[in-house]
N, C-alpha and C positions, 0 to 999 in steps of 0.2 A: 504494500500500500504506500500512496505518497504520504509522507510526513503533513507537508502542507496541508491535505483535506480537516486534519483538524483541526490546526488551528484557524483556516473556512469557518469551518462548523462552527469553532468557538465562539468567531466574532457575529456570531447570528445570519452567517448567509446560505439561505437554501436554493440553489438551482436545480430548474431551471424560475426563474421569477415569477412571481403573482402579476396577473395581469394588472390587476390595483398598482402597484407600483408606479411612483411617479418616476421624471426623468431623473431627477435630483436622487430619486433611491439608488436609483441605478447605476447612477455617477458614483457615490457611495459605497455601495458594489464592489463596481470595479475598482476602486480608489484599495480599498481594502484589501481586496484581492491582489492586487498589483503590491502590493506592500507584504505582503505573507511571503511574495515569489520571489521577491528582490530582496528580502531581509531588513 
C-alpha cells in the first residue's frame, strides 16, 4: 500500500468527490493532496 493514502485519509479527503462540493473544496483537495506527495 502507498504510505500517502493515509495520511489522504487522515486529512478528511474521500475520492472520488461529493458532487456538493464546491470549487474552493476542491482546491482544498488538491492543495492537501499535493502537500502529503511532496512532503
Amino acid at each position: 500500500l502507498c504510505p500517502n493514502t493515509y495520511e489522504i485519509y487522515n486529512q478528511g479527503i474521500c475520492l472520488p468527490s461529493s458532487t456538493l462540493n464546491e470549487e474552493e473544496d476542491i482546491r482544498k483537495a488538491a492543495l492537501v493532496i499535493k502537500e502529503v506527495l511532496n512532503g
